[in-house]
Each structure stands twice: as C-alpha cells, then as structure tokens.
N, C-alpha and C positions, 0 to 999 in steps of 0.2 A: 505537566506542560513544561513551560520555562526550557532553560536550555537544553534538555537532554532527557525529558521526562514526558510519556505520553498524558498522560492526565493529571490533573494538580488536584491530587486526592488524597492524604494519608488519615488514619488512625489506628486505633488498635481497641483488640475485644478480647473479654474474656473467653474461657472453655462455656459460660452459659448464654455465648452470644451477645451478653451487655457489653458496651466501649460506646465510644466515641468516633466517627466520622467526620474530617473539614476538608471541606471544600476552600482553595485562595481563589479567590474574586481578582482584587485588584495586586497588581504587583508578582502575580505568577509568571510573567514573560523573564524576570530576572529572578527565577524562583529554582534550586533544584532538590528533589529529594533526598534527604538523607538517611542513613541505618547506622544503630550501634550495636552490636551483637554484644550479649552475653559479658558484659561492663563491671567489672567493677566488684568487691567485697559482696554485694546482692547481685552479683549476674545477671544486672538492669539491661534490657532491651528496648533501644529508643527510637522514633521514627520522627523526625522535622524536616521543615522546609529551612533552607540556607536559601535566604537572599542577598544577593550579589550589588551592593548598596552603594559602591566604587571598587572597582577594579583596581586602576594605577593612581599616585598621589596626582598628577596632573586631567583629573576630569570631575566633573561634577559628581556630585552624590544623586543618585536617583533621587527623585523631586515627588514622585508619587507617592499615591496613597497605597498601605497594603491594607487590604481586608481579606479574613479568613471569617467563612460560616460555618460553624459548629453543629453537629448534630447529635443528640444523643440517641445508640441504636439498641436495640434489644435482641436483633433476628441476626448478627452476624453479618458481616461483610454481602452478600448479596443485598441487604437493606443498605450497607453504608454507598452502594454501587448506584443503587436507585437513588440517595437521595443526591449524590452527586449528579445523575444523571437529569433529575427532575433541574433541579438549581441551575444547570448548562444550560439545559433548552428551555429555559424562559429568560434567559442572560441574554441569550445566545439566537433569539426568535430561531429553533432549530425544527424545523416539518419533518416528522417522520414521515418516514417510506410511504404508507399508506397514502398520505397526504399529498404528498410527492407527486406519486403515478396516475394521480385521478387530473393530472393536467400535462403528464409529460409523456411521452409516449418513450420514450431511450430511457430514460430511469425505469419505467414500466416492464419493455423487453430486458432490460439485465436483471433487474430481481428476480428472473426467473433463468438465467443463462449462465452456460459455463463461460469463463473467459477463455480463450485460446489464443495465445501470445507466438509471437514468429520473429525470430531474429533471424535478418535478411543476411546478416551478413556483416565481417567487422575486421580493420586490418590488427593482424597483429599484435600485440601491446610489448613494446616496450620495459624493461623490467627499469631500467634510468634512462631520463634527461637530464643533460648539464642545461640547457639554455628553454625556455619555454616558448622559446621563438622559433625554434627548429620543427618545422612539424615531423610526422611519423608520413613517411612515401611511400612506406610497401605495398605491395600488392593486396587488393582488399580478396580476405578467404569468401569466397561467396557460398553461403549453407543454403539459401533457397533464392529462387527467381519468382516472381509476380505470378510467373504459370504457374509454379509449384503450387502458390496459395491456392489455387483455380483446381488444382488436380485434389489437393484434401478438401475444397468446398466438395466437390462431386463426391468424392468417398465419405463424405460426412451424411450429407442425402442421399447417397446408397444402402448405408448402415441404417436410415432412418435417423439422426440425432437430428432435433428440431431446433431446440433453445442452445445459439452459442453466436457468441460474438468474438471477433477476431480484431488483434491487431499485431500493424505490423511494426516492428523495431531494427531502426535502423535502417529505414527507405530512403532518407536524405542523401544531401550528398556527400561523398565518403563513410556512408555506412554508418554502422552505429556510432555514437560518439562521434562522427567522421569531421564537422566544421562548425559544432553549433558556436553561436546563433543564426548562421547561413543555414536554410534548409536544403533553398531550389540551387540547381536545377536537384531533380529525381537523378537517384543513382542509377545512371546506365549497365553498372553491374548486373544489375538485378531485375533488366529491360526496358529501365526509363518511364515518362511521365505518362504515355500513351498506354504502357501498359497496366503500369497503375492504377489510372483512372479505369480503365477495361477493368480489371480485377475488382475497385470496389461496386461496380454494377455488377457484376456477375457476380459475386457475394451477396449482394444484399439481395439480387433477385432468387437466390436461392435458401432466401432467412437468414443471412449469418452478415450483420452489420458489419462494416470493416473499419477499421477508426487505426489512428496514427498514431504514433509514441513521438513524445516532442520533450522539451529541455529549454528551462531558463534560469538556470543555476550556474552552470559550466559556459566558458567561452575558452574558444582556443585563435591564438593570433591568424592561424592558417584562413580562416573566417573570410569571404568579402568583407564585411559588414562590419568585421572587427571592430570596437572601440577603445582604447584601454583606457580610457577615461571613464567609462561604466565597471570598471574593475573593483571591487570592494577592497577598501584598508585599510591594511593591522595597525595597532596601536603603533608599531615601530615604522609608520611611513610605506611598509614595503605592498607590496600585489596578496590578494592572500589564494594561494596556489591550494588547489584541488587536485583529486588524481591521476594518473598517468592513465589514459583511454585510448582510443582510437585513432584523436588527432594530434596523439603527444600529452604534453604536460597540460591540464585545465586549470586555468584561471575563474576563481568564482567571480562572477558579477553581485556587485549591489543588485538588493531587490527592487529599489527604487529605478535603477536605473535600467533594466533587463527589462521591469514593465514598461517604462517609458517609452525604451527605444526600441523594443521588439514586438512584447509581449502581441500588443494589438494588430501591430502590422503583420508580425509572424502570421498569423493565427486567420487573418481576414485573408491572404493571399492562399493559405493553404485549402479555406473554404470556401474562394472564387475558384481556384485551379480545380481542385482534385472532389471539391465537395464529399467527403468522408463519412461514413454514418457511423454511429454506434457513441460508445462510452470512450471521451478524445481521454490520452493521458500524460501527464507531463512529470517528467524523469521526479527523485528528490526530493523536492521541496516538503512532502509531509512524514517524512522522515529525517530532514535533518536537524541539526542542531539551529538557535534561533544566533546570530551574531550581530555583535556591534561592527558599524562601519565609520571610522574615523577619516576620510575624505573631509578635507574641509570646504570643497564643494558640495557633497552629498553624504555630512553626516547621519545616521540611522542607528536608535535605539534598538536594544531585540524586540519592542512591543511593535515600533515600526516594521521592524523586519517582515512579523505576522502579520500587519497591516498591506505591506505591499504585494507579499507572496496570497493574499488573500483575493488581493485584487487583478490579480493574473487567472486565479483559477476562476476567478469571477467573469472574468475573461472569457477562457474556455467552457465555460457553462453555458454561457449566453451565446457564443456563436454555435456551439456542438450538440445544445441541449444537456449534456452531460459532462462529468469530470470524473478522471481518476488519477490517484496518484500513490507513490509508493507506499506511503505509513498513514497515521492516521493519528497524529498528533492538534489533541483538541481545539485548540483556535484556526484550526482550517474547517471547521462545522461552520454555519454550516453549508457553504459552498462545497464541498467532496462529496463525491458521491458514493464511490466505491474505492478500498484501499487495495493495492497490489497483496499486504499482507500486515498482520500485526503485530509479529516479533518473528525472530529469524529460526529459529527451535526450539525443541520444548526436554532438552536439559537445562537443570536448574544448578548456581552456583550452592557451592558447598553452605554455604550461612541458610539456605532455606530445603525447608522439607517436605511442603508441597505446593504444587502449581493448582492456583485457582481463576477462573475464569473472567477476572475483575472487568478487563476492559472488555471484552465478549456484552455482556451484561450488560454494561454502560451502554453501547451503539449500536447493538441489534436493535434490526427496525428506525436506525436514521439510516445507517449506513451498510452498506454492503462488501463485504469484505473475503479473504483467504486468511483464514488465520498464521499462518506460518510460514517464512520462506520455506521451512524444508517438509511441507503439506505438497510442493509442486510436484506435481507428475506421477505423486504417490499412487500406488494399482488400490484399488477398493479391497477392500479386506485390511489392506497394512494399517498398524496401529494408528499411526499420525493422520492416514484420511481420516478412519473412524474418527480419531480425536476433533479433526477440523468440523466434521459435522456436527459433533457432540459442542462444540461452540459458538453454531450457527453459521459456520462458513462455508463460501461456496468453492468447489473444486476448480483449481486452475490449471493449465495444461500450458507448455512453453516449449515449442522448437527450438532447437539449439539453443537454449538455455544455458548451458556451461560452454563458455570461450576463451578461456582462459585460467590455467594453471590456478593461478592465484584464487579461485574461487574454490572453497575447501567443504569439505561434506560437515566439517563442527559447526561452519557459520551456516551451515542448509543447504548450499551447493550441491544437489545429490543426483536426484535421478534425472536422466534429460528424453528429450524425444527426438526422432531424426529423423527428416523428412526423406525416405528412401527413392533412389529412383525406378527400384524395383517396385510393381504395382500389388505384387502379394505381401510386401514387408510395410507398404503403405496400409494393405488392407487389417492386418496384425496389427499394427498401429493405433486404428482409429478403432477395431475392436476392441481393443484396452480402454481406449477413451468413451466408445459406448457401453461398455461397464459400467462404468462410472457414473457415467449420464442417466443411466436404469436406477445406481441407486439414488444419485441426486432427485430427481423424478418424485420419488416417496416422501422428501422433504422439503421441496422446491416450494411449497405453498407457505412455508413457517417465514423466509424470508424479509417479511416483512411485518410481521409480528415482535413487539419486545418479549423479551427477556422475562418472568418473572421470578426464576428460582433454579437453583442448579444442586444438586443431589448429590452426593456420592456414598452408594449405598454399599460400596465395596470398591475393591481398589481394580474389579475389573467387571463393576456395573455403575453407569451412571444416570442420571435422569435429567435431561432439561426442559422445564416448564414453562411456556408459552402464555400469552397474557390470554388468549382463546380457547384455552383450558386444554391445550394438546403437550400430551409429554412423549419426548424424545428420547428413548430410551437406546445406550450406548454399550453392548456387550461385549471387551475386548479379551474374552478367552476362547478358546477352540472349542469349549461345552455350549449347549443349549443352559440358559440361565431363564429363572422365574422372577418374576416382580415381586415384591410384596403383595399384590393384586390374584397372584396368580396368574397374569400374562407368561408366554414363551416366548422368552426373546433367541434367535437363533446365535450361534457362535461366531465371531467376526463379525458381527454385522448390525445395523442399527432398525428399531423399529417404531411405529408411531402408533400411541394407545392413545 
C-alpha cells in the first residue's frame, strides 16, 4: 500500500519454500517497498519497507505507531499471500464476494458479467498548457451517441450474451475528462439527458445494467462549480497539477475537500436524474498514489487521504449498490468492489525473472477484477486473456478505448473496439466479444471463490486452485497438453477439472 505500492506485504523464501512473510499494520499509508538486487561482496538480495517519517525539515515527524506482523511460512509465497490476506480481512472487517451477494443484488449480477466500457467521446488533448485556466475549446470527437449504446445492447441479445454490464465514459458535460467536478447538463454531443436516461432503461430492460464513469480526483477551472480552494497543496505553496485531458490542464483536488463539496452532491443528483444501474465507477483514486496536502486550511496526511477517498466510494456504494474503480490498492477494501484492472502488463523489469500471481491470490473472492490493463479487448485464445483468466479475472471489453497518441501499447494501450456504423462490422464486433463470453461462461462460477494455490507445472501449463476444490487449468501452447492426472487440456485454451 503506502504511497505507490498495492499491498503492504514483503518477504522472502527459500527454494524449500521456508521464509518469512509481514504484513505493516500500522504506518503502511507512509510506507513504500523497497528492492536491492544482487548487493554487495555476497550478492545480497533485500526486500524492506522505507517509511517516510518527514519529508522536508519544516513538518512534523509522523506521530504514529508502526506495526509489522511477521509470519513464518513453509508453503512459499502463495501461504505468505494468504496470510496476508487472512490479517487484512479481519483488520479490515472485509465480506467476501460470497457474502456480499446473498444481500446485494449489483454485486451478485457482476460476479458473473463481462464489463463493457464505452467512451462516448472526448475533445482532443492537448500535448501543452501554458496557463491551467485556459480550458481546451475544440470540438469534442464524438466515437458513439446514446443510440449507438441501444444498437450494441440489441446486437448483444441477438448474439445471445446474457451476463454484461455497461458503462458509459465520458457522458458528462464536455465529454470525457470534459468539466469535472461539473457533470450536468448531459453532453448534447452524444443526444443529451433524455436520451440518456432512454438508454439506461433500455439496457437494463434488456439485462445489460448501465452505470456511469465519474471523477473526484481531477478538477479543471473550466467547471461551474469550480473551487480552487478545494485544490490540494504542495509543500512549495503552489496548485498540485495533474494531467493534460479533455478540459486542459487538471488540477487535483484534496480528498477531503472533493468529498465534502462534491462527492455526495455529485452522486445524489446523478441518482435523482438519470437513476443508473449496474457497478457506478469513479475515475483514479484506487490506483493512485496516496499524498500529503499542505493547505493550511485543509491539511491531510496520506493515511487521511485513504480516509477520505474511502469515504467517497463509500458514497458510491450506498447510493449505486456497487463500486468500481481503476486499481485496487488495499485500503480502499473493503468498500471496492470490483477493480478496472491490477497492473498495466505483464512484462516484467529486468531485476526479476518471474511473474507470480501475489495479488490475484490475495483478493479473489473479495474482489472482482481485470487483471491487466493490456488483457482489454484481448480475442480468447491470446496469451494475456488466457493469462487474465488463469488469475481469476474477468474479461473486459472497451469502445474507443485508445484516444489519444499518448497512450502506448508498452503501458497496455493495445487493442480497441469500434463502434461501426456499418451493422455487419457491429455484428463481427460483438461475435468476438461472444467468444469470449462462451469461454468466460466455463469459469464464471469460480468468481467468487478464493484462491487456494497456484501451480505452474510448466512454463506453458498452469493450475489454479479454488478453495471448492476446482482447478483451473491454463494451456498456453498450440498442443493439446496432459495434467499430471491425465486430464486433456486443449491448446490455447483453459479448462476446469
């Protein structure tokens, strides 16, 4: 966790599986992991937490307690995962999934659904701002209209796809990114409020919940509602500036003050107007970093930070039934429900030599997730879907997904989908996506099961083990492979024994 790190978990084990496992308790919010490769006259390999105990000479020392729990493991890192994982949710009062569903009905329907994301639309970006007062005036590119959504609901229920839920990005006004913390009015680009609200009944009357992408991270002056006195700031006095989007240069907000003066209001008028179903999501916050805010009206520790952005989603849980959001950084448990994804791709830097399933492991069965930004849009068979599933994750599908240059295929920026106005390139379309959805189907019931054990029985067969006693077996070579069981697992493709 802490500033830059999804779970505040290190240790190390030997090749017979014994090491060591800790978990930081207290004092993780100013906590970040560290690595030292290969060190030193013994080529020492070291893994600690750096606590960030003052910053500059003019602020206090953290005042806090730290506690770290130790665990001694025998079984390897899948044991050090559990016991992190048992230690959070009893911290943490955290309800798995199971738990969950037998009282919410939107957590219930997404545990078993694809996500399907639709950027409505977005002006231009910008490559510089001189002034962050200037907003961005172009012309917003418009990728789909409100009908469009209506024409892939009907091609969704033509194909047959039952389990999926939509939303849309970028409805507000000026599009994505376009004026937050301003929503209303509905961008008329893309048919306005009438059509809108049209659209999420006729989605939902045809199974597919439709829910909204919202933001309370980012503000841009352009805003009615602007404040800049809800602006978060840096040590040196100044604004602390975010990046160049939609309505120009973004200003981050305090979290303290984005909930105060938004959060609830936002979110109450969006659920009188437009009444929205499905899983709400809000841009950021569980992917970013955690920061201090030096406002000497609205100072805020990073432990605050997690505090207030907690209570925003807490927010959205309570009026939408559900919550999602970009990453799935552990002190937003357990108000999150489901994460947008849990790392951006799955090359690894040079210092390491192989990727292991830590955080998979940990939150299957609280949470619901994509493991990979560059899993989106992936066709069934390609390595990285197999791999998402072989994690527990659910496949996610994104309309105009890539809007800009700047978004590059190393960070996961890869493949996209295009909402055609041709009905046969729609129909191509949505058959790739009912792929998909046939093989999601065979595993769609693991969803809410944890973790118990993860395999890898070769470097192109793997196994994941269910606490239900179902394993997930993960074949990523072009042959037909055997278990050690003697099962046949087909080539490209994953099966359940």
């Amino acid at each position: 966790c802490g500033s830059d790190a999804d779970i505040s978990l290190f240790g190390c084990q030997e090749k017979t599986g014994r090491g060591v496992a800790a978990t930081v308790i207290d004092g993780r919010f100013d906590m970040t992991l560290r690595i030292r490769t290969n060190w030193g006259e013994q080529h020492v390999y070291t893994v600690f937490p750096d606590f960030e105990i003052r910053e500059y000479p003019d602020e206090m020392p953290y005042a806090g307690n730290i506690v770290i729990v130790y665990h001694a493991i025998t079984q390897g890192w899948v044991e050090a995962a559990k016991c992190y994982r048992d230690v959070m949710a009893e911290a943490g009062s955290i309800k798995t999934l199971k738990e969950k569903i037998k009282t919410n009905k939107v957590v219930e329907k997404s545990s078993r659904s694809l996500c399907v994301r639709f950027r409505m639309g977005v002006r231009p970006l910008q490559d510089k701002v001189d002034d962050p007062d200037t907003p961005n005036t172009a012309p917003i590119n418009v990728y789909m209209t409100f009908s469009d959504v209506r024409r892939v609901a009907d091609e969704f229920a033509r194909q047959g796809i039952q389990d999926a839920e939509f939303c849309l990005v970028g409805w507000n006004l000026g599009g994505h990114d376009g004026a937050y913390p301003q929503l209303f009015p509905v961008e008329e680009a893309f048919g306005g409020e009438d059509e809108l609200k049209k659209t999420i009944t006729y989605c939902q009357q045809k199974g597919y919940p439709l829910s909204l992408h919202d933001n309370y991270f980012d503000c841009y002056s352009v805003a009615g509602n602007y404040n800049h006195d809800t602006v978060q700031v840096t040590h040196e006095g100044g604004d602390l500036l975010g990046g160049i989007w939609g309505a120009g240069q973004a200003r981050q907000m305090c979290a303290s003050q984005a909930h105060k003066h938004y959060a609830e209001t936002n979110m109450s008028e969006v659920k009188e107007r437009l009444n929205p179903q499905g899983t709400y999501y809000i841009d950021v916050l569980t992917v970013a970093q955690l920061t201090k805010c030096y406002s000497s009206d609205h100072p805020m520790t990073r432990e605050e930070n997690a505090k207030w952005w907690k209570k925003t989603l807490r927010v959205a849980h309570d009026t939408f039934g559900s919550i999602s959001s970009e990453g799935a950084r552990d002190w937003a448990l357990p108000e999150l429900d489901r994460a947008f994804s849990l790392a951006g791709s799955d090359g690894l830097p040079e210092y390491l030599d192989e990727e292991i399933p830590l955080v998979p492991v940990v939150w299957h069965g609280y949470l619901l997730y994509n493991t990979y930004r560059g899993a989106i849009n992936k066709k069934s068979g390609d390595r990285l879907f197999l791999k998402n599933l072989a994690y527990g994750g659910i496949p996610l599908l994104y309309f105009h997904q890539i809007f800009t240059r700047r978004l590059t295929k190393s960070e996961g920026w890869d493949e996209d989908l295009l909402c055609s106005k041709d009905p046969s390139d729609l129909s191509a379309t949505v058959k790739a996506i009912k792929d998909i959805d046939d093989i999601y189907a065979k595993v769609k019931g693991l969803s809410t099961e944890r973790i118990s054990n993860f395999i890898r029985h070769s470097e192109t067969l793997t196994e994941t083990v269910f606490e239900n006693g179902a394993s997930l077996w993960t074949n990523y070579s072009n042959e037909d492979q055997t278990t050690p069981n003697g099962d046949v697992i087909a080539g490209n493709a994953v099966g359940i024994i």
